[in-house]
KEKE-3310 file (N, C-alpha, C; in steps of 0.2 Angstrom, whole numbers, plus 5000, padded with zeros to 4 digits):
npx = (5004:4988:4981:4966:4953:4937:4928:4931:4940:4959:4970:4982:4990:4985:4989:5003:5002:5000:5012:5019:5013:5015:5031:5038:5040:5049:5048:5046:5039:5044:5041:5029:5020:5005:5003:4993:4975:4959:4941:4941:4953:4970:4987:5002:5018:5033:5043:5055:5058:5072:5067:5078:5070:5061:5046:5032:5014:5001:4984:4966:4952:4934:4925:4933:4938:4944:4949:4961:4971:4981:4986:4987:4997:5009:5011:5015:5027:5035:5036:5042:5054:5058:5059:5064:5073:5070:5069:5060:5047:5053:5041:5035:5027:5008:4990:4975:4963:4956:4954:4963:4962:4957:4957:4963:4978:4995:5013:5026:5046:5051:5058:5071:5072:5067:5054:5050:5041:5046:5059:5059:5058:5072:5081:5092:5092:5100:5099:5086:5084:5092:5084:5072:5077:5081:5069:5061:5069:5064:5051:5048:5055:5046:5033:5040:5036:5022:5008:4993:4981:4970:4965:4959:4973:4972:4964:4947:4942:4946:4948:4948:4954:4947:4934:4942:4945:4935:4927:4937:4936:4920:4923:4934:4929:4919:4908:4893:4887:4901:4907:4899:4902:4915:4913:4909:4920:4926:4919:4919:4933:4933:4940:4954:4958:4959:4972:4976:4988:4994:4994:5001:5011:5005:5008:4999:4999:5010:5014:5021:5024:5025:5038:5055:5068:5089:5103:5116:5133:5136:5123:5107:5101:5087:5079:5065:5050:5033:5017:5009:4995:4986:4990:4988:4984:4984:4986:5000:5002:4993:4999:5008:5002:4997:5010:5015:5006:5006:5016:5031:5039:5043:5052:5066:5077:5069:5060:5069:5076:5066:5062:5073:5072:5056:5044:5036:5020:5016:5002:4999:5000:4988:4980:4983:4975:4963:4966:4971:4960:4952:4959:4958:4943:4942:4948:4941:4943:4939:4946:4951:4962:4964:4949:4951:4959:4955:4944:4952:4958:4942:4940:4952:4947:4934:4924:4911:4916:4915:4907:4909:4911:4901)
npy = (4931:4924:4914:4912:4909:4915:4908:4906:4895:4890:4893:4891:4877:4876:4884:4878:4868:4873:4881:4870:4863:4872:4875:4866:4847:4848:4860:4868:4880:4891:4902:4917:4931:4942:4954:4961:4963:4959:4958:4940:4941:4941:4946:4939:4938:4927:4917:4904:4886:4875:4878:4891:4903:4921:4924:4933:4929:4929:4931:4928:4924:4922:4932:4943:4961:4967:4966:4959:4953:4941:4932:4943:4952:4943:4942:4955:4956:4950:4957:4967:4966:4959:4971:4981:4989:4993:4986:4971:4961:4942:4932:4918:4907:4907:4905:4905:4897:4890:4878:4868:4876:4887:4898:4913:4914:4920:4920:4928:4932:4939:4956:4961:4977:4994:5005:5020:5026:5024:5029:5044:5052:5051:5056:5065:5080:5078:5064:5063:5071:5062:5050:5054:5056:5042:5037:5044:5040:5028:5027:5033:5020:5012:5017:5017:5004:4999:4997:4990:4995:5005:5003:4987:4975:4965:4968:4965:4975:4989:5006:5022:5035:5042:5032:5025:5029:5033:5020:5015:5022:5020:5006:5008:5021:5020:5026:5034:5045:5052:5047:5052:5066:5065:5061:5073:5082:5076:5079:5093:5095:5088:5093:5094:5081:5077:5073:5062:5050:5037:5023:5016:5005:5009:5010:5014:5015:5021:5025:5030:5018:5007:5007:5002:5003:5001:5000:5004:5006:5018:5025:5028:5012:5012:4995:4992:4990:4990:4977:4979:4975:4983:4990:4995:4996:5013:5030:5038:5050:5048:5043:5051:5062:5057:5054:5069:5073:5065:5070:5077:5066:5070:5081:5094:5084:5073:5074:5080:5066:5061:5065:5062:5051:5050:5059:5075:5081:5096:5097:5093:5098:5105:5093:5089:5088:5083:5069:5069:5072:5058:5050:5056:5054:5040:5035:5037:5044:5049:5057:5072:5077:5071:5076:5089:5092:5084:5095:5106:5101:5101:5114:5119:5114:5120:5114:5111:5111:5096:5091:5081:5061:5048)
npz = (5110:5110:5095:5088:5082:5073:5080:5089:5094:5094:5083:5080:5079:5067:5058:5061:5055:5041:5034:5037:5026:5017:5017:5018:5027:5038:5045:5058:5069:5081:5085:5087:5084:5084:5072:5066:5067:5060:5058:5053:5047:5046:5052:5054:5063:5062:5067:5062:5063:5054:5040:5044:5047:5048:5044:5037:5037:5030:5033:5025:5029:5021:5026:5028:5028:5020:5002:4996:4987:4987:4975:4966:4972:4974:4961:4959:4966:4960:4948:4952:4956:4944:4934:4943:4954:4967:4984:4989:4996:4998:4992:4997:4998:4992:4990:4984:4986:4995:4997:5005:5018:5028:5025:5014:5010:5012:5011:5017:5017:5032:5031:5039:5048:5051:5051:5043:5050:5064:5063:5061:5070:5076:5063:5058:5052:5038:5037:5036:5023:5015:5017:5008:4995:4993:4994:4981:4973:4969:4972:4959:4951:4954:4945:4933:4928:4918:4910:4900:4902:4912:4928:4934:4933:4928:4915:4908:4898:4891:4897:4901:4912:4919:4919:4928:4937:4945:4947:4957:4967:4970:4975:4986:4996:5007:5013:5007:5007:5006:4996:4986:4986:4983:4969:4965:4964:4956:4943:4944:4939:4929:4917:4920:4919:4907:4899:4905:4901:4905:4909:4925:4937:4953:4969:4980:4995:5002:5015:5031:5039:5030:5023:5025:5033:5035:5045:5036:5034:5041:5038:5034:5024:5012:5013:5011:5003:5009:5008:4997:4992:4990:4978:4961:4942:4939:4942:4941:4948:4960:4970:4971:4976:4987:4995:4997:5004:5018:5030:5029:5020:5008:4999:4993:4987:4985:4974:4966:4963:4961:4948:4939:4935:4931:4922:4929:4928:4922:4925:4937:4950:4950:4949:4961:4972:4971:4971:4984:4991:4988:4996:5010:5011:5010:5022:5031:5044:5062:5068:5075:5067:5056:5051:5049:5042:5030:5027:5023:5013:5006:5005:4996:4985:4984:4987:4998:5016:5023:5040:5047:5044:5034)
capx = (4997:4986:4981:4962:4949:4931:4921:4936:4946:4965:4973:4992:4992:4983:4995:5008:5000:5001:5017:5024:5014:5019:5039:5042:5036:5052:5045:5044:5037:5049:5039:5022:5014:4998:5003:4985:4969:4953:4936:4943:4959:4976:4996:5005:5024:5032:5052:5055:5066:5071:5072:5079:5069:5058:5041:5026:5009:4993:4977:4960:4945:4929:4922:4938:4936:4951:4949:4970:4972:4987:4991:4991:5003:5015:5014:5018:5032:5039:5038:5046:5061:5060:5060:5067:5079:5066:5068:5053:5048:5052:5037:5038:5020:5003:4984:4968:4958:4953:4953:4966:4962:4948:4957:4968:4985:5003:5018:5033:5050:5052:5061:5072:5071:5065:5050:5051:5040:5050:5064:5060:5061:5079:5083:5093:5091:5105:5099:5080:5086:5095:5079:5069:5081:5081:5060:5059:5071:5061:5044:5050:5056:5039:5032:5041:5030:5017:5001:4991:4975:4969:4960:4962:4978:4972:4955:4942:4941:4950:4943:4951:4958:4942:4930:4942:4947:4929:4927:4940:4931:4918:4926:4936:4925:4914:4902:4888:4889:4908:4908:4897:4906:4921:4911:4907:4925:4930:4916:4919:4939:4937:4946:4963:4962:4957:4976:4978:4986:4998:4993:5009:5010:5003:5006:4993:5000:5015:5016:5028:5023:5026:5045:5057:5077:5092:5109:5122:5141:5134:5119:5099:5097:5081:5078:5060:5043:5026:5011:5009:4988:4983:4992:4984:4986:4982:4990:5008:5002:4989:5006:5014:4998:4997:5018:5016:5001:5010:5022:5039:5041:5044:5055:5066:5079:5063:5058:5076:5078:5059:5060:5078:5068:5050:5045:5030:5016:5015:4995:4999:4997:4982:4976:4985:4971:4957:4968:4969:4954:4951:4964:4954:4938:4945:4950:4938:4944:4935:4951:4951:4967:4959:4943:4954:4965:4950:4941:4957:4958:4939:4942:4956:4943:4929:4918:4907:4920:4912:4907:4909:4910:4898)
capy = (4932:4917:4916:4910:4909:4918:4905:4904:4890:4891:4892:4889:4871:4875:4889:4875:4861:4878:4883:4864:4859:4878:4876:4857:4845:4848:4867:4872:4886:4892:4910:4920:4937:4943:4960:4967:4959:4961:4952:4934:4943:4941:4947:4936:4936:4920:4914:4898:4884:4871:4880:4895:4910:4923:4928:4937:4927:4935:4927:4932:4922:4924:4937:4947:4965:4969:4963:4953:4950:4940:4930:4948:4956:4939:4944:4962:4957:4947:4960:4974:4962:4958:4977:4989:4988:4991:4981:4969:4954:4937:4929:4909:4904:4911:4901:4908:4894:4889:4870:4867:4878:4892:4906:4915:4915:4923:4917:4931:4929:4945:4961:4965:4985:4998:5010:5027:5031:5025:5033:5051:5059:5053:5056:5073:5085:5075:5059:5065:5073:5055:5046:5057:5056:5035:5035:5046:5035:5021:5028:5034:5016:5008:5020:5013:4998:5001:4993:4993:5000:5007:4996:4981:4974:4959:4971:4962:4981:4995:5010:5027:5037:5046:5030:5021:5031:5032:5014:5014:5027:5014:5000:5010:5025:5017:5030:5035:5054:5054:5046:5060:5073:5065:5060:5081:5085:5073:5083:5098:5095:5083:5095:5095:5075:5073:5072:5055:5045:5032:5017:5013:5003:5012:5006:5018:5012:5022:5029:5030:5009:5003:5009:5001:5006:4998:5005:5002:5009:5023:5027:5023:5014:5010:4991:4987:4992:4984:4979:4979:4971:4987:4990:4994:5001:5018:5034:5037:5055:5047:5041:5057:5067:5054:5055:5075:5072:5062:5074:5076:5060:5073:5088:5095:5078:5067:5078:5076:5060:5056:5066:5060:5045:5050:5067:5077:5084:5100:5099:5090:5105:5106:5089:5084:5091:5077:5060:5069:5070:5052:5046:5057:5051:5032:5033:5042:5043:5053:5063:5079:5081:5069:5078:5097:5090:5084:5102:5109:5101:5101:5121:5119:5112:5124:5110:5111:5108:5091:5090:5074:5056:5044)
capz = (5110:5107:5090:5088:5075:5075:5084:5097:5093:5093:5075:5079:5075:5059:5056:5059:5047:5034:5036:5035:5020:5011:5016:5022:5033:5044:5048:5064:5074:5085:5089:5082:5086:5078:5070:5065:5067:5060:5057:5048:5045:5053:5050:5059:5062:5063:5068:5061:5062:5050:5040:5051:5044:5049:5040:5038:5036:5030:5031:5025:5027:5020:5029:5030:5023:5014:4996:5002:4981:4989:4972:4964:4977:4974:4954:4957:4970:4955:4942:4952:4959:4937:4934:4946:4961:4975:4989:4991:5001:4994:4992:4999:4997:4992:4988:4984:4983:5002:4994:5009:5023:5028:5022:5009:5013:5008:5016:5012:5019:5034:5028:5046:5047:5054:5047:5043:5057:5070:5063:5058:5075:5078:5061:5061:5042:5031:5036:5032:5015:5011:5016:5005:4991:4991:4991:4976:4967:4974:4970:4951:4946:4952:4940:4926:4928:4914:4910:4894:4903:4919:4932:4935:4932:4922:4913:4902:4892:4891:4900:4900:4919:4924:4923:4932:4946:4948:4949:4961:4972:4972:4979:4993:4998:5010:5015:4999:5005:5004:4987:4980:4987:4978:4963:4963:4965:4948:4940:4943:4939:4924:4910:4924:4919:4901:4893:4908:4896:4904:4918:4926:4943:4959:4977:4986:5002:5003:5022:5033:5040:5024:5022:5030:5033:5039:5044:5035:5035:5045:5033:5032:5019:5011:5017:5008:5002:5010:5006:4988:4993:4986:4971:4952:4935:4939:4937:4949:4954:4965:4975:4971:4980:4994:4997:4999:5011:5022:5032:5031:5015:5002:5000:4987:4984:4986:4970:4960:4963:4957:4940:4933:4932:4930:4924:4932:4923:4924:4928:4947:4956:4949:4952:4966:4980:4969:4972:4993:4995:4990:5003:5017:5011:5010:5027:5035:5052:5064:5072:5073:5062:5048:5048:5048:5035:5026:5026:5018:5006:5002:5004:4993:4978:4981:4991:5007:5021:5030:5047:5048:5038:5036)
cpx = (4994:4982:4972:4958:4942:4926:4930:4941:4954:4968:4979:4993:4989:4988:5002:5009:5002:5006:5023:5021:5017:5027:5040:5039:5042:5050:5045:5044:5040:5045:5033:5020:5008:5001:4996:4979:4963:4949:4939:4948:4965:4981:4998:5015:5028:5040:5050:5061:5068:5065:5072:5079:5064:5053:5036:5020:5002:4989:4971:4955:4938:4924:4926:4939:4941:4950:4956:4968:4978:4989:4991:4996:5010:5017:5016:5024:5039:5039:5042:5054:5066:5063:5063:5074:5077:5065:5062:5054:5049:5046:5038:5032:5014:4996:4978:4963:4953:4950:4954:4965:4956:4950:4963:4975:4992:5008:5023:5039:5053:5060:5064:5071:5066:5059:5050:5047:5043:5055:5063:5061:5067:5081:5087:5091:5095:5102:5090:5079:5088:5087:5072:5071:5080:5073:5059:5062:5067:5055:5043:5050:5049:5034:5032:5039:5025:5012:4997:4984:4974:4965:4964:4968:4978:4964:4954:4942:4946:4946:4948:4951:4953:4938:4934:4943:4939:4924:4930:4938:4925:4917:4929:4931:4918:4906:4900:4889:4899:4910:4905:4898:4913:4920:4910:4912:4927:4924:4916:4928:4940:4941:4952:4965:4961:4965:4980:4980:4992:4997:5000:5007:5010:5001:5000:4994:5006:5018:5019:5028:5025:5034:5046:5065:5081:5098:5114:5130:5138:5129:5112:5099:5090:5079:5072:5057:5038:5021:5010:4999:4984:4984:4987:4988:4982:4987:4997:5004:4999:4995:5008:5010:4998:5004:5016:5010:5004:5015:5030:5042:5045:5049:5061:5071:5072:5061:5065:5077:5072:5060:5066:5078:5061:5049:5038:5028:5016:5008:4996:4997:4991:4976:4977:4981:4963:4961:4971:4964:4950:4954:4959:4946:4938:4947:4949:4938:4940:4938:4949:4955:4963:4954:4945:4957:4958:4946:4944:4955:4952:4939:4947:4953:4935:4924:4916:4912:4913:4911:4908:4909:4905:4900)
cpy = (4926:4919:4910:4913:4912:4915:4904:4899:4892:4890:4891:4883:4871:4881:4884:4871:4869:4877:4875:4863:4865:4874:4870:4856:4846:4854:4869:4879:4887:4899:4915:4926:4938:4952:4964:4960:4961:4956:4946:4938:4944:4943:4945:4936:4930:4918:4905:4893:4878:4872:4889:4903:4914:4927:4930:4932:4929:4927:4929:4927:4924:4930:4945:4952:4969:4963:4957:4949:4944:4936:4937:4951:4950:4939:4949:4962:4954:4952:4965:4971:4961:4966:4984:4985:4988:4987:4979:4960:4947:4932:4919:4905:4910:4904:4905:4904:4891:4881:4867:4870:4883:4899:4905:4915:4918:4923:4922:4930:4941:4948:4963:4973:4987:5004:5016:5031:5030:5028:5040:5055:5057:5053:5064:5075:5079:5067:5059:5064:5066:5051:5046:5054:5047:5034:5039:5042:5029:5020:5029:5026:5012:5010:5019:5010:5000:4997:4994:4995:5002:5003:4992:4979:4967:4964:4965:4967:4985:5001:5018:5031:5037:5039:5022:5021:5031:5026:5014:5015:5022:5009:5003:5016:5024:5021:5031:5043:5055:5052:5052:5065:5073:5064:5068:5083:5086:5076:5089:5099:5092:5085:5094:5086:5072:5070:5064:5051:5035:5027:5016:5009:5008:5011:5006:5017:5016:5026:5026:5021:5005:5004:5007:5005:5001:5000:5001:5005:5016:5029:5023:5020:5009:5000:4988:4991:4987:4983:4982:4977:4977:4992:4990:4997:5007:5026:5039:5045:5054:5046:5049:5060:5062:5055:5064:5076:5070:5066:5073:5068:5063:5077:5088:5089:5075:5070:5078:5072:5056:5058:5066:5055:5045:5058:5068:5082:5089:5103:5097:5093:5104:5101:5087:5084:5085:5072:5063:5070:5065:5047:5050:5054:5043:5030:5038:5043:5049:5058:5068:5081:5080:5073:5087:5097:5089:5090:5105:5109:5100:5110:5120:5118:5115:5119:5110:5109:5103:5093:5084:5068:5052:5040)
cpz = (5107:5102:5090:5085:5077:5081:5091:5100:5089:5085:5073:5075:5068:5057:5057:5054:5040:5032:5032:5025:5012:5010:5016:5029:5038:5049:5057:5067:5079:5090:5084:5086:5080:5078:5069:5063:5066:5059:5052:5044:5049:5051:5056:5057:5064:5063:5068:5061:5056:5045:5043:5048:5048:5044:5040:5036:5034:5029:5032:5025:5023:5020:5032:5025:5020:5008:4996:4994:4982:4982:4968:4967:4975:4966:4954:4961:4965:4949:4945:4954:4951:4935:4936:4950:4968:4978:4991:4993:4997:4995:4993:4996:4997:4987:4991:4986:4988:5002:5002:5015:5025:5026:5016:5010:5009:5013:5013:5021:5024:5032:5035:5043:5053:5051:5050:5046:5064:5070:5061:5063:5078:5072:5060:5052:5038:5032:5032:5025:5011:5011:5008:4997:4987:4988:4983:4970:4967:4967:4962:4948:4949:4948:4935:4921:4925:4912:4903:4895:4909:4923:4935:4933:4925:4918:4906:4896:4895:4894:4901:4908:4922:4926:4926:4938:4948:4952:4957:4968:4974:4977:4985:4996:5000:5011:5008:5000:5003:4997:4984:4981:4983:4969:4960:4962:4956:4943:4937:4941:4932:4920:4912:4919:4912:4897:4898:4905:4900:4910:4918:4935:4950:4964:4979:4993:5003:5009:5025:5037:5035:5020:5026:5028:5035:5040:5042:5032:5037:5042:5033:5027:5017:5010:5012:5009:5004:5007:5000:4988:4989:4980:4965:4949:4936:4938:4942:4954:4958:4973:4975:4978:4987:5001:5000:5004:5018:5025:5033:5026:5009:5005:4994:4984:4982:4976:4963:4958:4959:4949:4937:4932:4926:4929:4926:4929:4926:4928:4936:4951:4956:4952:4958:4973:4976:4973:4981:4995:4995:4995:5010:5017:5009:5017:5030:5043:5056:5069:5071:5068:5057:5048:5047:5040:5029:5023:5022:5015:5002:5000:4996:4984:4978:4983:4996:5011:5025:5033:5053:5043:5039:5035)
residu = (UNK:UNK:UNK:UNK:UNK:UNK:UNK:UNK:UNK:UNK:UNK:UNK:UNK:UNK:UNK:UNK:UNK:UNK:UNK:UNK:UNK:UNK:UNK:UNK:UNK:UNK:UNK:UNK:UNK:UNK:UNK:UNK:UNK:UNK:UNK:UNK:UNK:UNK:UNK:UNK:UNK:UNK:UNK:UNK:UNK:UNK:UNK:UNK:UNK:UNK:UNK:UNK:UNK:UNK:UNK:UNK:UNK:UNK:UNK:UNK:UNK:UNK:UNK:UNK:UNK:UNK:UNK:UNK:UNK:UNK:UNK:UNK:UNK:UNK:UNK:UNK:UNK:UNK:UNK:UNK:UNK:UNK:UNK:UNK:UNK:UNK:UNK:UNK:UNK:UNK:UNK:UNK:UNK:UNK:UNK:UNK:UNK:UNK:UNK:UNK:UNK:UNK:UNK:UNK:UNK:UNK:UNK:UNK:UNK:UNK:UNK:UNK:UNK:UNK:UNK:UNK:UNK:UNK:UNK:UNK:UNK:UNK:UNK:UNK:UNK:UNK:UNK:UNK:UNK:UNK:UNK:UNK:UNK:UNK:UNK:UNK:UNK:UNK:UNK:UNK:UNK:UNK:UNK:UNK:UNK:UNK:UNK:UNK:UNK:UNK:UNK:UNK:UNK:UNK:UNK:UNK:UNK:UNK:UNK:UNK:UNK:UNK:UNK:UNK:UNK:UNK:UNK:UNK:UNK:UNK:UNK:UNK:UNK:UNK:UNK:UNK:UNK:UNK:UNK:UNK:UNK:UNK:UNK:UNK:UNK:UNK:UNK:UNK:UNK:UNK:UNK:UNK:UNK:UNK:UNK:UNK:UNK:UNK:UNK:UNK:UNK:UNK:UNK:UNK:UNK:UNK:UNK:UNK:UNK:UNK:UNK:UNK:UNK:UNK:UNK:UNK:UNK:UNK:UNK:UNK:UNK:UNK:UNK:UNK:UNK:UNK:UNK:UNK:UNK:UNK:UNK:UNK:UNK:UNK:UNK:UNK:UNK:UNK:UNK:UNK:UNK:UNK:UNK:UNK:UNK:UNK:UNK:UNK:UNK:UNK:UNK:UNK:UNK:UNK:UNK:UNK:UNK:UNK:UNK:UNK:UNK:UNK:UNK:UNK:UNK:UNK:UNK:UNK:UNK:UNK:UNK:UNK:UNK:UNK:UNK:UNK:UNK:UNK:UNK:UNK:UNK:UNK:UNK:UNK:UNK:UNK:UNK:UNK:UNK:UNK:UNK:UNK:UNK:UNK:UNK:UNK:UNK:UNK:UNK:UNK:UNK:UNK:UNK:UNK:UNK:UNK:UNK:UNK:UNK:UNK)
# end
């Protein structure tokens, strides 16, 4: 797929000027697809030679409307590499500063695999049960990773759960009516979240695209975590409520393996239909599933089932 810039000019050869002056001038570009494309945003995959790698390229411009924190994603890929065992991409290169080029860039070294949505409908029950089993260890030791406030990862203040998830809400929760439907939710729930006390690191990305696998001695095993671009200090069960949202990620290993690491507040239940209803009205899709799924779970909290997102 030929790779070209907003006004319509080709961006290969500046995608190879990049590439060289990140890795070396001997770099070549051997091979490129464009994985996901939006306004002044690109993932591009890229097989290289000299030296003879294969990896992932993001690039956001100015106008590109994913926030693409990309030197926080290459600080958080170096503290869980420091911290856990989760497999994550090695980061090659990354520059905010658009000194050198028209956009933001992050160069990581590809993850071969296969993602646990291409694999779930040939995986039979025990391979499932093992898949499950590895993410809850996974998903517990990113956990671990603790923060001394909620927010930001770097905060100016310190700020207590409710007004940061609310910030947050903010920031992603596009439409004005769907924010105040979730603003009324975290109103009408706040006592569930007063004893919030601990920020730990929190994907928010954690569906089945973003896990890979790879087979080895005649066993899935867990490969890499992606996409770290949306990561904060905020509070794990928001992963937890998102994981059991997602069909078929959880199940009772998934749930063993997460709390001989991490243990689970006994409130969850209770909150875990707030931090899904942030994920449906963050990603207001205009399916039929997403808008039934969404109604549930306003049902579920005692608020007007939508008809629609704006």
């Amino acid at each position: 797929m030929a790779l070209q810039t907003n006004d319509g000019g080709s961006i290969r050869q500046q995608l190879i000027s990049l590439l060289r002056s990140a890795l070396g001038a001997e770099t070549q570009l051997v091979a490129c697809r464009v994985d996901k494309q939006l306004d002044d945003y690109w993932v591009l995959f890229a097989r290289l030679s000299s030296p003879d790698v294969a990896v992932i390229v993001k690039l956001a411009g100015p106008q590109a409307p994913l926030a693409c924190p990309f030197e926080q994603t290459a600080s958080l890929h170096a503290l869980v590499k420091r911290h856990t065992s989760v497999p994550v991409a090695e980061i090659l290169a990354v520059d905010v500063s658009y000194r050198a080029w028209p956009w933001r860039y992050l160069i990581a070294r590809h993850i071969p695999g296969q993602t646990w949505a291409s694999l779930r409908e040939q995986w039979d029950n025990a391979a499932t049960v093992e898949a499950q089993r590895q993410l809850g260890e996974a998903a517990a030791q990113l956990h671990t990773i603790h923060f001394p406030a909620f927010g930001d990862l770097h905060p100016e203040k310190k700020i207590s759960w409710l007004p940061a998830l609310r910030e947050r809400a903010r920031q992603f929760i596009k439409g004005a009516r769907s924010r105040e439907l979730f603003f009324s939710a975290l109103d009408q729930q706040a006592r569930l979240f007063e004893d919030v006390q601990q920020p730990s690191l929190c994907h928010e990305d954690l569906h089945q695209y973003n896990i890979l696998f790879q087979p080895r001695q005649d066993r899935w095993q867990l490969a890499g975590i992606l996409d770290f671009d949306k990561a904060w200090a905020g509070h794990a069960e928001s992963d937890l409520a998102r994981l059991e949202f997602w069909h078929g990620m959880t199940g009772s290993e998934f749930w063993q393996a997460y709390r001989s690491i991490c243990p689970v507040d006994q409130r969850y239940t209770q909150r875990r239909a707030v931090y899904q209803l942030f994920w449906c009205l963050e990603y207001a899709e205009p399916s039929a599933e997403h808008l039934a799924d969404t109604q549930r779970v306003c049902g579920m909290l005692g608020l007007p089932k939508i008809e629609c997102f704006d």
